[in-house]
C-alpha positions as CSV (number, residue, x, y, z in Angstrom):
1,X,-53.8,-31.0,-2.1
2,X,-52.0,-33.6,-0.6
3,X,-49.7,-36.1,-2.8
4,X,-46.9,-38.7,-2.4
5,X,-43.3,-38.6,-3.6
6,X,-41.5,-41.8,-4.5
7,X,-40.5,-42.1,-0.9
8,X,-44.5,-42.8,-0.5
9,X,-43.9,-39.9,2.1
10,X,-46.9,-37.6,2.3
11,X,-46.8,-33.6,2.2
12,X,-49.1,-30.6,2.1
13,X,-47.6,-28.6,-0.8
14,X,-47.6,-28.9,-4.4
15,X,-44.1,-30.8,-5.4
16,X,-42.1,-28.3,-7.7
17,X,-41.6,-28.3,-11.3
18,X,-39.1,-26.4,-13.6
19,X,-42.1,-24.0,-15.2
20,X,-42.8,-23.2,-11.4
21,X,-39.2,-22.5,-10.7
22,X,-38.8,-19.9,-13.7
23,X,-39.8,-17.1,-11.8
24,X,-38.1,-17.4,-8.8
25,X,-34.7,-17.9,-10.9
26,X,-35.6,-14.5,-13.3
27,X,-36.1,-12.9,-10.1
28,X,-32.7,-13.9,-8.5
29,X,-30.8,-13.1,-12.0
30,X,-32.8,-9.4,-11.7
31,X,-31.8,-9.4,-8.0
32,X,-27.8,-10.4,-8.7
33,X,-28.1,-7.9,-11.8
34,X,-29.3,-4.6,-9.4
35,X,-25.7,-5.6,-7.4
36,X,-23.5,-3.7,-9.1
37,X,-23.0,-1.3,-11.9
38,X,-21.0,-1.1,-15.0
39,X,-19.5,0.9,-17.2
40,X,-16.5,0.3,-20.1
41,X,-16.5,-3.3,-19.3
42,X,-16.2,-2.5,-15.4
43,X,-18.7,-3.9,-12.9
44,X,-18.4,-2.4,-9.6
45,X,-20.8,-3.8,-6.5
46,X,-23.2,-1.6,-4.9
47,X,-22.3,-2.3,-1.0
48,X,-18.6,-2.8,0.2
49,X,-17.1,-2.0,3.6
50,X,-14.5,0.4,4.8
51,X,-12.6,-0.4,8.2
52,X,-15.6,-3.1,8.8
53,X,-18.2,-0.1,8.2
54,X,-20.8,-0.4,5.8
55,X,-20.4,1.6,2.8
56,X,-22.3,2.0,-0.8
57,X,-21.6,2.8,-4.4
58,X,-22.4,6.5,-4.5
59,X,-21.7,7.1,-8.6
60,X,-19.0,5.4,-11.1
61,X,-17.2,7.5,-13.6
62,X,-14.8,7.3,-16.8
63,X,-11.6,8.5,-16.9
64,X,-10.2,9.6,-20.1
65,X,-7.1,11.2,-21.7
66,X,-6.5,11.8,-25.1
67,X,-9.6,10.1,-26.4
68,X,-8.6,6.9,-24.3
69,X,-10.4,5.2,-21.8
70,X,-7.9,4.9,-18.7
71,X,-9.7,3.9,-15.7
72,X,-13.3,3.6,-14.3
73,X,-13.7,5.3,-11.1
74,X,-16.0,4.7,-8.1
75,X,-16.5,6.2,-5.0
76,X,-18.1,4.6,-2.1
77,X,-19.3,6.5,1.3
78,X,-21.4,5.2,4.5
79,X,-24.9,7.2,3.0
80,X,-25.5,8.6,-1.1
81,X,-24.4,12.3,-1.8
82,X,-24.1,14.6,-4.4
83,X,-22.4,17.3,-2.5
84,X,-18.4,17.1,-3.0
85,X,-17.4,19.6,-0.9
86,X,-18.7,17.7,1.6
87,X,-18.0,14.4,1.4
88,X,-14.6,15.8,1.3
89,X,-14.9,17.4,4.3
90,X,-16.4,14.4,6.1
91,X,-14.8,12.5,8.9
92,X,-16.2,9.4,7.8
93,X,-14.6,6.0,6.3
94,X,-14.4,6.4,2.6
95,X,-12.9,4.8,-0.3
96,X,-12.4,5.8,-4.1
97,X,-11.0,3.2,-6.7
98,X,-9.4,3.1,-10.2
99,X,-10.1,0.4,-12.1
100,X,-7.6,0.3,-14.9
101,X,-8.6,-0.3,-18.7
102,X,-6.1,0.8,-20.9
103,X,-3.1,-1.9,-21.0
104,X,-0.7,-0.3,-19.0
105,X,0.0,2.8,-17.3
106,X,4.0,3.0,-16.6
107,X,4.9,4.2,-13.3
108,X,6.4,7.7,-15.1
109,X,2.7,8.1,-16.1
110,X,1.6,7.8,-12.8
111,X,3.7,10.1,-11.4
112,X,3.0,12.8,-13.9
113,X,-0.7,12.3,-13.3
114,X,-0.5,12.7,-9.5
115,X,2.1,15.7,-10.0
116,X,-0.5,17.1,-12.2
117,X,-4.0,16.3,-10.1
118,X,-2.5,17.4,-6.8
119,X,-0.6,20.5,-7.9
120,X,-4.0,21.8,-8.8
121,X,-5.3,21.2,-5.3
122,X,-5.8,24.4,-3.7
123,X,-4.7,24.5,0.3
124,X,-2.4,21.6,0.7
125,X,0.9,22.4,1.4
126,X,3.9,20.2,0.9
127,X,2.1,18.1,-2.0
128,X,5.4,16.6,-3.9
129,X,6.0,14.6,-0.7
130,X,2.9,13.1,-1.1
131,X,3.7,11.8,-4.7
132,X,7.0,10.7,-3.7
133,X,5.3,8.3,-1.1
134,X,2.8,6.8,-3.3
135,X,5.5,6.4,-6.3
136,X,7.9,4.5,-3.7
137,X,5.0,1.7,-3.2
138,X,4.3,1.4,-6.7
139,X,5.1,-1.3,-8.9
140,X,6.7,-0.4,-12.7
141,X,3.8,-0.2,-14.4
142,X,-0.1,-1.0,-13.8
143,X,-2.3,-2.8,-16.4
144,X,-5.7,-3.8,-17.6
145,X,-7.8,-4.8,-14.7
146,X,-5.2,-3.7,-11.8
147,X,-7.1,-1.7,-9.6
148,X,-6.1,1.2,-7.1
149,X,-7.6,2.5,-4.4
150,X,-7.6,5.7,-1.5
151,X,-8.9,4.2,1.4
152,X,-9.7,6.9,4.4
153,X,-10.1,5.6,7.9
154,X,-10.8,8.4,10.5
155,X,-8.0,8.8,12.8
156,X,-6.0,6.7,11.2
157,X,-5.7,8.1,7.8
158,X,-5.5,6.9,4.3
159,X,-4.3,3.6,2.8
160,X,-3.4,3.4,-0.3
161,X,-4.3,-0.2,-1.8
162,X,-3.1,-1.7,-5.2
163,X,-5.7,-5.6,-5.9
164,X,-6.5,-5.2,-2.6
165,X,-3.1,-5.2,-0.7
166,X,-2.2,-2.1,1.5
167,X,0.9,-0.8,-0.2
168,X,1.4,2.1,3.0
169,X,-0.4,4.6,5.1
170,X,-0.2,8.2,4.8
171,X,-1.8,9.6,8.3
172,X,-3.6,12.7,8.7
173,X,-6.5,14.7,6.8
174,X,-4.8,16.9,4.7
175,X,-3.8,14.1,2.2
176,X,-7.4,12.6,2.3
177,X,-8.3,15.8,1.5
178,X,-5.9,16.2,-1.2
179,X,-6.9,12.7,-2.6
180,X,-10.8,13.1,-2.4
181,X,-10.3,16.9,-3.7
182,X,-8.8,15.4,-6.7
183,X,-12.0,13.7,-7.8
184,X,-14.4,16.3,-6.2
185,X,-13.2,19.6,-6.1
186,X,-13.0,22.3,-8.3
187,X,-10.7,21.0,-10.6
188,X,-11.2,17.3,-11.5
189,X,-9.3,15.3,-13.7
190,X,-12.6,15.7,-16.0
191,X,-15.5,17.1,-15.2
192,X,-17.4,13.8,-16.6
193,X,-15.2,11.6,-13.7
194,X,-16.3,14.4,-11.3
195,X,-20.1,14.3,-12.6
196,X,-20.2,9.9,-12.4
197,X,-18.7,10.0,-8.9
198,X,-21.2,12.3,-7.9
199,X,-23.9,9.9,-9.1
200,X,-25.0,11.9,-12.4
């Protein structure tokens, strides 16, 4: 049915009212909401990029110690999988993150954990040089909402990112291996992180 707008111009469609409009804006909030998942507070977005190649959300997992919530972790790959051997394995670009959530983690802390998590790595050689790398980016302490990442980029290797900037490259696959092992392998941090990553 035809009508005119204060202009006096004429149109073909019915002019829109707010009742008409509800839909279409529940739809967009239910749209925005299926973006990302959440978990201890965390919201993490279901689609990112790694060295400009598309990469999704493949599971999101809590970290705990000592009955405390430390970081949520997520792991984002090119394509979903629940096999960790081999998404370790995989020459693809890759990314896993630690969103902090307990005040603050010192830098002493840090470098106990990764002594710990890698020294339980089976078939990586050499793994205290790794740790010494990563403790000489780090800043004293990370907090509440800092987040960490392991970035790998085929043939160039793995950045390691703190907020987003790239604190140094470590080339090569047996630290991506090491890294990604950490989180996927046989011996995990928890077997709940392991279980989230994994998309359970």
């Amino acid at each position: 049915m035809l009508y005119s707008d204060r202009a006096g111009r004429r149109s073909g469609a019915t002019p829109p009212t707010p009742a008409s409009l509800r839909p279409v804006h529940f739809m967009l909030l239910l749209a925005s909401l299926a973006l990302a998942k959440s978990l201890a507070g965390v919201s993490l977005p279901d689609a990112s990029t790694v060295a400009e190649t598309p990469v999704v959300l493949n599971g999101i997992g809590l970290r705990e110690k000592y009955f405390l919530d430390i970081y949520v972790g997520g792991l984002y790959l090119p394509s979903p999988s629940r096999d960790g051997a081999a998404i370790v394995a995989a020459e693809v670009p890759k990314r896993v993150e630690m969103h902090f959530v307990y005040r603050e983690v010192t830098r002493d802390q840090m470098i106990a954990s990764f002594t710990e998590d890698f020294g339980s790595q089976p078939g990586v050689s050499n793994k205290t040089q790794y740790v010494d790398r990563i403790v000489a980016w780090l800043p004293p302490s990370v907090k509440r909402g800092d987040v960490m990442a392991f970035e790998y980029l085929p043939g160039v290797g793995t950045r390691v990112l703190l907020n987003g900037q790239a604190l140094g490259t470590i080339p090569g696959q047996d630290f991506m291996r090491l890294v990604f092992g950490v989180y996927l392998g046989s011996k995990p941090p928890t077997e709940a992180l392991k279980a989230g990553l994994l998309g359970g």
